[in-house]
C-alpha positions, 0 to 999 in steps of 0.5 A: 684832277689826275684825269683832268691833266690826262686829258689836257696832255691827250689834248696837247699831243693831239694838236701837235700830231699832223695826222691829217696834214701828211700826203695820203694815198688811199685806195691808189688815189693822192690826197693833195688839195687838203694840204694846200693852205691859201690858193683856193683856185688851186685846191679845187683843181687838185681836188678835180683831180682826186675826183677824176682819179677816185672814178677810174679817168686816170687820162683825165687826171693826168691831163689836168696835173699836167694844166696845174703843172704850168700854172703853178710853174714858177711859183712857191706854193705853200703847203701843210704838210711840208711837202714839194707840189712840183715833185708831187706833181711829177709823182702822182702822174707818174703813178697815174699814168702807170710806170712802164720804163724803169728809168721813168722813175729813175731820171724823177729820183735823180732830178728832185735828188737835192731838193728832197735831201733830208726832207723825208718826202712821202711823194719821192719815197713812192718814186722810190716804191714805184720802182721797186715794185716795177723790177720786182714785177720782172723778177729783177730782185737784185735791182729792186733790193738796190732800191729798196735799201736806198729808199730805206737809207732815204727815210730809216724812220719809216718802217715800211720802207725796210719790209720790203727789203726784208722780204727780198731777202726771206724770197731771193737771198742771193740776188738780195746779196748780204745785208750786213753792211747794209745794216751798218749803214743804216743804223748809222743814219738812224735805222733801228735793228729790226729782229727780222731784218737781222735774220734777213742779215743772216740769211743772206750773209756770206758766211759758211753753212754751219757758222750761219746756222749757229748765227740764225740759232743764236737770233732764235735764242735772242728771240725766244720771248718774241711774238708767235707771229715773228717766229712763225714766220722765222722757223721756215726760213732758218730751216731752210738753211740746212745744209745736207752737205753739213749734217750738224746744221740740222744738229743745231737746228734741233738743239734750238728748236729743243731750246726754244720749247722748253724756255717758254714759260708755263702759261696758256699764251706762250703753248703755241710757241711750244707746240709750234716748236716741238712739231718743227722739230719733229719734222726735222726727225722725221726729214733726217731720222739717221741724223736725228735726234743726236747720238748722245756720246758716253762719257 
């Protein structure tokens, strides 16, 4: 009886989960003709479409979504997934045709503005994307940190919208420029606190080099039950806030990674994050050995 009930709640959450329905993009192609619900003229086009951009004839494909664009001008086309065809239409020949001009993105972002509010449209967070990548592309990261806090603000349900951020603030925390009120904003609107978009916090706060060691020290502390994926990943980056200038930087430093290994529970599945942290540490000795380890002061 209990494996029966299973099932039909199994069955339920599938039928009410549009796992097929939302606009895909697969190996740089958009999957729109299966959301079109009762125009079969116009599935096969977009279907045509898919298929000239599946073989590499972008040109063709950006010649017939432009032939779709004045055929369907005009009129209301319904769709599965929710999605607005004249935003994707714009969209995906932008994407095909490849974007060359920042402000390509910019002028599509600011006309769909109103009608994509609040609707949490795949095709206007790929403007969004398309724009990031491309002043990304020409080093200009503090622009591309810009778009991508809009884009995360956009959609703070969508996790891989905040990745990007958080790697322009690991990559270049100075052009990123702080995230702290950012985070506050975001939560606000429904964004989670990420662990790693709090280090990112950190890593780009304002704050003065012994107050953000002790902040990213604290984060590490937070942490110390986390996944050896996430604190691989952190151990480099708070390194990288020792500051030669403020010798207790590494003082802390040292006490946290002295920390984070003896914390860890005695079984086989936390030993690399021991190891992980002693031979971090270790590093530290052998970088600073006139300030490392501390000088115990007698009592």
């Amino acid at each position: 009886m209990k494996i029966k009930m299973m099932l039909i709640l199994v069955f339920i959450f599938v039928m009410h989960t549009n796992f097929a329905e939302a606009l895909t993009i697969s190996g740089g192609v958009w999957l729109v003709a299966e959301n079109i619900v009762s125009n079969d003229a116009l599935r096969m086009s977009l279907q045509e479409i898919e298929m000239l951009a599946k073989s590499g004839e972008k040109e063709k494909a950006i010649k017939l979504i432009g032939k779709v664009r004045e055929e369907t001008k005009d009129k209301a086309v319904s769709m599965k997934d929710g999605e607005d065809l004249p935003l994707i239409l714009d969209a995906m020949e932008l994407y095909y045709n490849g974007l060359s001009d920042a402000e390509e993105a910019t002028t599509l972002l600011d006309k769909y503005r109103e009608r994509a509010k609040g609707k949490r449209y795949t095709a206007y967070k790929q403007l969004y994307q398309m724009l990031r990548k491309r002043y990304s592309g020409l080093k200009g990261y503090k622009n591309a940190a810009e778009v991508a806090k809009e884009a995360a603000l956009y959609d703070p349900k969508d996790y891989l919208l905040i990745l990007p951020l958080i790697d322009l603030a690991k990559e270049s925390p100075k052009e990123c420029g702080e995230l702290d009120g950012f985070i506050k904003e975001y939560t606000k609107t429904g964004g989670t606190k990420h662990e790693e978009l709090l280090l990112a916090a950190i890593l780009t706060s304002k704050d003065k080099p012994v107050a953000k060691m002790m902040r990213a020290c604290e984060w590490l502390d937070n942490n110390r039950s986390g996944s050896e994926k996430m604190l691989s990943r952190a151990l480099p980056l708070i390194a990288t806030l020792i500051d030669a200038k403020y010798p207790q930087t590494a003082v802390e430093y040292y006490y946290a990674l002295t920390n984070l290994a003896v914390r860890q529970p005695s079984n086989e599945e936390r030993l690399t994050i021991f190891a992980m942290a002693i031979n971090e540490r270790q590093k530290l000795i052998t970088a600073l050995p006139d300030i490392l380890p501390p000088k115990q002061t007698e009592e």
